[in-house]
GUNUZA-454465 format. One record per residue (C-alpha): x, y, z; residue in three letters. Coordinates in steps of 0.2 Angstrom, whole numbers, plus 2048, in hexadecimal, padded with zeros to 3 digits. Example, Ala and Ser with C-alpha at 12.3 -4.5 7.8 and 13.67 -1.06 7.14 Angstrom:
BEGIN
83E7EA827Ala8447FB824Ser
This chain:
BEGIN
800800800Unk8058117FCUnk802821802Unk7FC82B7F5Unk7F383D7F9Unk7E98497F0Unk7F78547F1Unk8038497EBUnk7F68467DBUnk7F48577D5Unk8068587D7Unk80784B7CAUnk7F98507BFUnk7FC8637C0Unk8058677B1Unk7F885E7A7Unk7E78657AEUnk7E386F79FUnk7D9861798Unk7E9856795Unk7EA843798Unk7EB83C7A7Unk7F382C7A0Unk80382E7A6Unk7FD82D7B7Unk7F481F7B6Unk7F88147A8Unk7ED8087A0Unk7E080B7AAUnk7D58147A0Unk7D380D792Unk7C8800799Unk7C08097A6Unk7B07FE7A8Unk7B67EF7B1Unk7B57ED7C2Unk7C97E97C4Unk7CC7F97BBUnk7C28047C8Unk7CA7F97D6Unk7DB7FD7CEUnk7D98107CDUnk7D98127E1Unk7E48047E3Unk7F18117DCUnk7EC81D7EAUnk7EF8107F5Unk7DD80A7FAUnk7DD7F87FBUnk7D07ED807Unk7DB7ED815Unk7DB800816Unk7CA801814Unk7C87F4823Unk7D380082EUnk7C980E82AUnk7B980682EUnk7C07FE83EUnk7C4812842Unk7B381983DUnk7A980B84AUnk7B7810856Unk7A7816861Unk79A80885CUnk79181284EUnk784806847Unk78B805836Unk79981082CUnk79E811819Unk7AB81980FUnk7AA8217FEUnk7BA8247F3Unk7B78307E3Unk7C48337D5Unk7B98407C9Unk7C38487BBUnk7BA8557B2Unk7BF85E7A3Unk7B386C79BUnk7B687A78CUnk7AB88A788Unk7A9893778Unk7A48A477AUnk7A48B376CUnk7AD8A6760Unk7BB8A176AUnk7BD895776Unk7C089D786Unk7C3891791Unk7C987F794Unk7CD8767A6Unk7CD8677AEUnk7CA8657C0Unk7CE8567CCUnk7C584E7DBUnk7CC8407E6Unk7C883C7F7Unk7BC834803Unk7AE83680DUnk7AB82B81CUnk79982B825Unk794821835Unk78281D839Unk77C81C84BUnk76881C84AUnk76282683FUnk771832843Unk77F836838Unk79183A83AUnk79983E82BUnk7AC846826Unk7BA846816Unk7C9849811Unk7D184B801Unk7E3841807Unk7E1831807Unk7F282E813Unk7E982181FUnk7ED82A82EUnk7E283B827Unk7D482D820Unk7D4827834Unk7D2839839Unk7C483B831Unk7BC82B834Unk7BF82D847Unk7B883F844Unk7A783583CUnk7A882A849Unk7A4837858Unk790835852Unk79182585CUnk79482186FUnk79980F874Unk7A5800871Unk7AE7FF863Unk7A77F5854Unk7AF7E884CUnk7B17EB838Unk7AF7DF82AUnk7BD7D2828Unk7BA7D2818Unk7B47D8807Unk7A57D17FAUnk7A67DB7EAUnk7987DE7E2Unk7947D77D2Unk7877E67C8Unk7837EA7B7Unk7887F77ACUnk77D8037A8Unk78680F79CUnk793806795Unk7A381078BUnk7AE80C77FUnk7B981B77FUnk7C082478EUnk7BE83678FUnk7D0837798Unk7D6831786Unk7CD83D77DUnk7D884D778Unk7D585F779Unk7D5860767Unk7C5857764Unk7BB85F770Unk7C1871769Unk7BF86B758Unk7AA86575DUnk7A9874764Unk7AC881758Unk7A487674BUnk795877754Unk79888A758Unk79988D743Unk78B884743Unk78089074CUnk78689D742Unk782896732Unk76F892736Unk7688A2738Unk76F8B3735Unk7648BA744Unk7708B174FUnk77C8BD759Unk7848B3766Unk7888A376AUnk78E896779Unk794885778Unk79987B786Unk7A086B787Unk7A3862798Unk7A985079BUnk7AD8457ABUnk7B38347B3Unk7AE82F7C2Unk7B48217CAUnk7AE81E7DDUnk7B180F7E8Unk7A580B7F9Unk7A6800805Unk79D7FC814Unk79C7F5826Unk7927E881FUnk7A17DF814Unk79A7E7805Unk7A57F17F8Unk7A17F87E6Unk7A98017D8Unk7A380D7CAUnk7A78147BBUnk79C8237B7Unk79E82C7A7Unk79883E7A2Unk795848793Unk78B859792Unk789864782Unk781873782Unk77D882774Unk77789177AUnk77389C76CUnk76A8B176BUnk7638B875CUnk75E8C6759Unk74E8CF74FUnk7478E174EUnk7528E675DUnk74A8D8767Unk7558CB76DUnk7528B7774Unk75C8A977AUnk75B89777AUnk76488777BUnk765874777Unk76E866781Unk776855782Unk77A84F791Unk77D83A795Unk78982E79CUnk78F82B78DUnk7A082C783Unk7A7836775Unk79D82A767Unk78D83176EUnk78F83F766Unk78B83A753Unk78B847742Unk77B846745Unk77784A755Unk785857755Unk77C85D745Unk76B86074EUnk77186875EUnk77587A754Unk76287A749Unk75887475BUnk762884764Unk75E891754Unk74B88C753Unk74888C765Unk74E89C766Unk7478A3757Unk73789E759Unk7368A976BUnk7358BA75EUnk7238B3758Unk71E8AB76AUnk7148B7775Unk7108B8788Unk7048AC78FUnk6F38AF794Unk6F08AF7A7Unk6E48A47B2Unk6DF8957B5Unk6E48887A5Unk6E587679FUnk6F887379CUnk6FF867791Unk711863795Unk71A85B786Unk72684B787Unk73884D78DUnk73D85B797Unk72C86079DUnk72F8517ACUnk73A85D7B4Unk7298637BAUnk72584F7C2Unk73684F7C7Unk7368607D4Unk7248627D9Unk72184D7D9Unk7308477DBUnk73A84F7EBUnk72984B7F4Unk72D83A7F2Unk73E8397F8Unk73B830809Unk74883C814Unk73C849812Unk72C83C813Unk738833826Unk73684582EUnk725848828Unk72685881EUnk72285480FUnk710853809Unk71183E803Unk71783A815Unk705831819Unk70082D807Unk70A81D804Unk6FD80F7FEUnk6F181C7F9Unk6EA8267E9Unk6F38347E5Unk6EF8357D1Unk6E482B7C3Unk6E78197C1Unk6EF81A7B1Unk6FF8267B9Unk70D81C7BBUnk71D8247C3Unk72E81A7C3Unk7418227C9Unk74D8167C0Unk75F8167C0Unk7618097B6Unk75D8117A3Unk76B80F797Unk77981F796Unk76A8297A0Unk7728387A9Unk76B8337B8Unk76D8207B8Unk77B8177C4Unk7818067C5Unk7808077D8Unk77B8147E6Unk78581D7F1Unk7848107FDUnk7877FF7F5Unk7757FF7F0Unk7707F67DEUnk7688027D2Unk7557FD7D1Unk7468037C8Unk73880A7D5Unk72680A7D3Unk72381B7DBUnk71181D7D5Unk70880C7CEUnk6F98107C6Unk6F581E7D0Unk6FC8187DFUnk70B81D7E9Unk71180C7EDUnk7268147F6Unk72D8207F8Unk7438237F1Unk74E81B7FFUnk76181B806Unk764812815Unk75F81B821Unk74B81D81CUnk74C80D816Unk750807828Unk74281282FUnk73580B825Unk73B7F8823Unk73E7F8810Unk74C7F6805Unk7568037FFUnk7518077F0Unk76280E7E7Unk75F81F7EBUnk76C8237F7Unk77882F7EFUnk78483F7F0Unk78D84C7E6Unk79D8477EAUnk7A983F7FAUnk7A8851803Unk79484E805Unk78784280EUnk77C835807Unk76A83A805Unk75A8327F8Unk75C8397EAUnk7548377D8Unk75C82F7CAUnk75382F7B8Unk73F8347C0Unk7308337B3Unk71F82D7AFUnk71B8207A4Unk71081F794Unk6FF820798Unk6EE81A78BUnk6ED82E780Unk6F4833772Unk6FC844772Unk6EF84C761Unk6E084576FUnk6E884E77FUnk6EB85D773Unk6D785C76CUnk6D085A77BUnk6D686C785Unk6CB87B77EUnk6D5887786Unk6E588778DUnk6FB88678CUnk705877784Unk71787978DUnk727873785Unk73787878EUnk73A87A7A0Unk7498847A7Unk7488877B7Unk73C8877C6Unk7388877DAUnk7308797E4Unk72C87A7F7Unk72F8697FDUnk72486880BUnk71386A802Unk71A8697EEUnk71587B7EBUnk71E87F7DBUnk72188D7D0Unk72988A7BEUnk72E8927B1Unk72C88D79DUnk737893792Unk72B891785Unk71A888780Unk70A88A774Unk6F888D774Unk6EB883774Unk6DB88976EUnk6CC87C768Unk6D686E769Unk6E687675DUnk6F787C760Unk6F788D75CUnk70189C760Unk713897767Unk7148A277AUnk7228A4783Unk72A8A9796Unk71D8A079DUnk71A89E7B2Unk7108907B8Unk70C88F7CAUnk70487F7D3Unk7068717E0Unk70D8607DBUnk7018567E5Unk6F38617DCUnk6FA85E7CCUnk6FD84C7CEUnk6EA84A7D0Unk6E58547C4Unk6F184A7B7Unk6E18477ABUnk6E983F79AUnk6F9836799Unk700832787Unk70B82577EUnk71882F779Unk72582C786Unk736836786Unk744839790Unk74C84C791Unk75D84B788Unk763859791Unk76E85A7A0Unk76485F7B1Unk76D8617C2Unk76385C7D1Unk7678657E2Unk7628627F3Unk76986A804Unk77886F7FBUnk77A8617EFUnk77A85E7DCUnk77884E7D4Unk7748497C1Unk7638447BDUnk7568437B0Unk7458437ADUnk73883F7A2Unk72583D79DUnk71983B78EUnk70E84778AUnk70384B79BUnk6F385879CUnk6F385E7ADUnk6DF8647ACUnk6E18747B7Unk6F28817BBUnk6F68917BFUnk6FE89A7B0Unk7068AA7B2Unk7068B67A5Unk7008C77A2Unk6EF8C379DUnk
């Protein structure tokens, strides 16, 4: 075993963080990043092995803590922005480190440290350790890797990608905005990658290894018309290598950002009141995922503030709503192979047929309520705490068709793209804001509207879900969850839904 610190890592690895390879530190390593021995061997270079991870266990239950865990991270992130037709800026950043929590009750102690000298790693475990109050606990003996499934496999390493290519799909994409509408004036592209490579291992003799790849893409384009000026963008985000980004999706990213934001100059503000609103496939789930979704995470169900705490095995919506959180969806941004805490990935039944059948667990609500962990349990990063947490959250295809959810609404707002919005937990009071969207008058799409505020309650909305179509989609973009301080990748989805009642803010 080695000593090997942070410290001693970026010393290493300095001279080349401006997106360089990192094959010279670890050699071989990459190129094969998917297998278990692989992951296993990256920390074995920083001198983690089973028997260091038995000593710092044996420390962290110094006190008699009920249970304790460790979570190694090696992320390596490289990103590049085009702005004004140069590219302004290119970095990589490193994390390495670990987090070490102990579990008495329903208590946590939790620390970190980015050395991994075992004497600091005992430091902090003793630190985590002060939660609890008794005799010492006797740690594993012994190890039982988990054997999981690969849910977004790769065949190409970003770590062996070069700066060049990146620059070069950069600008191409940049020259591509240009070239597709003269009213275009500006232009961003931003193309961000990572690895992440974690190791956890438990009280219980259990220890897993990931691999977790990233890509985002993003173009963010303004035009600008009769003195008036708009903005809009289009997005890729998966775990995903290099190959996902084909001629032909790299083709459609620039004409989806130009006629999203050209269309806003002939969209007009939406009517106010009381509407029907029909929320379109994809991206719209990121309404299901924060006014629904966070109410179903049972952290806030265990302490009984949020509005679902009493509603398990109950009707919360029609019986052809189904609501699922997955993580095992192939290249999803939000899938995982396994949770935070050791946990399989699953696929939960949130809402079956109208009912809401669980709620998202990690250990420790799982305990309270004498279920399983569902796979939920997850963090940012080593220097954070597990909590429930959604992975890829959507609603399932339900018996309409998208012309007869359209037909059926007299009056009222189709909604296409989300951007941002404010959820109080506690009772799913929500307010969103849509970016852009359409009438609907007499059964038809008709005039495009646009910076449009809707205003509701998830539970409310949930209930008043009165079509569901058959056009399923996931969003392709990349959405970031946060939660007491924390950001995770997730994603959403939904098929067309009419939601028969919501409060729509415009200027009337």
């Amino acid at each position: 075993m080695s000593d090997y610190s942070r410290r001693d890592f970026l010393k290493v690895t300095g001279s080349g963080l401006a997106l360089a390879s990192l094959s010279g530190v670890l050699p071989g390593i990459m190129g094969c990043a998917t297998t278990k021995e692989v992951q296993s061997a990256l920390f074995t270079r920083f001198g983690i092995d089973t028997e260091t991870i038995r000593k710092v266990l044996s420390e962290a239950l110094v006190y008699g803590g009920d249970y304790a865990d460790v979570f190694f991270e090696n992320t390596i992130s490289n990103s590049i922005r085009l702005e004004d037709r140069i590219v302004n800026s290119a970095s990589t950043s490193v994390q390495l480190g670990v987090g070490i929590r102990v579990l008495k009750g329903d208590q946590t102690g939790y620390s970190f440290t980015e050395d991994l000298n075992l004497e600091s790693m005992k430091k902090a475990a003793r630190t985590a350790a002060n939660i609890a109050q008794g005799s010492k606990t006797i740690p594993p003996q012994e190890f039982k890797p988990m054997n999981l499934p690969n849910y977004y496999p790769v065949n190409v390493s970003w770590e062996s990608i070069g700066i060049d290519k990146r620059v070069e799909i950069v600008k191409s994409l940049d020259s591509e905005v240009f070239a597709e509408d003269s009213r275009i004036i500006k232009n961003y592209v931003g193309f961000t990658d990572s690895e992440k490579y974690i190791l956890v291992a438990n009280s219980e003799g259990l220890l897993s290894t990931d691999y977790q790849p990233m890509l985002r893409v993003i173009v963010y384009c303004t035009a600008e018309q009769d003195g008036e000026r708009e903005s809009n963008y289009f997005d890729y985000s998966m775990r995903d290598d290099i190959s996902f980004l084909t001629p032909d999706r790299l083709a459609r990213m620039p004409k989806e950002a130009v006629a999203r934001t050209v269309k806003l100059f002939d969209a007009k503000s939406a009517p106010a009141g009381e509407f029907p609103v029909v929320l379109t496939p994809g991206s719209s789930g990121i309404l299901l995922h924060e006014a629904i979704g966070h109410g179903m995470e049972a952290d806030f169900n265990r302490i009984g503030t949020s509005i679902y705490a009493d509603k398990l095995n109950t009707k919360v919506a029609p019986e052809f709503v189904n609501i699922v959180d997955s993580g095992l969806n192939p290249s999803l941004r939000g899938s995982i192979n396994v949770d935070d805490e050791c946990y399989d990935s699953k696929e939960t039944f949130l809402v079956e047929n109208g009912i809401l059948r669980t709620y998202l667990h990690d250990r420790i609500s799982a305990k309270h309520y004498g279920v399983d962990p569902t796979g939920n349990g997850r963090r940012e990063s080593f220097k954070h705490y597990v909590m429930p947490r959604m992975r890829n959250t959507y609603m399932l295809n339900g018996p309409h068709t998208q012309e007869e959810i359209i037909g059926s609404v007299k009056y009222g707002i189709l909604a296409d793209q989300f951007t941002n919005g404010q959820v109080n937990i506690g009772p799913g009071d929500f307010t969103f804001y849509v970016k852009s969207g359409s009438l609907i008058e007499d059964g038809k799409i008709t005039a495009p509207i646009k910076d449009v505020n809707i205003i509701g309650n998830g539970p409310d909305v949930l209930e008043k879900v009165s079509m569901v179509g058959n056009d399923f989609a996931m969003t392709e973009g990349g959405w970031t969850c946060g939660k007491n301080g924390q950001s995770v990748p997730v994603s959403h989805g939904l098929p067309s839904v009419l939601v028969s009642s919501i409060t729509v803010g415009g200027k009337g």
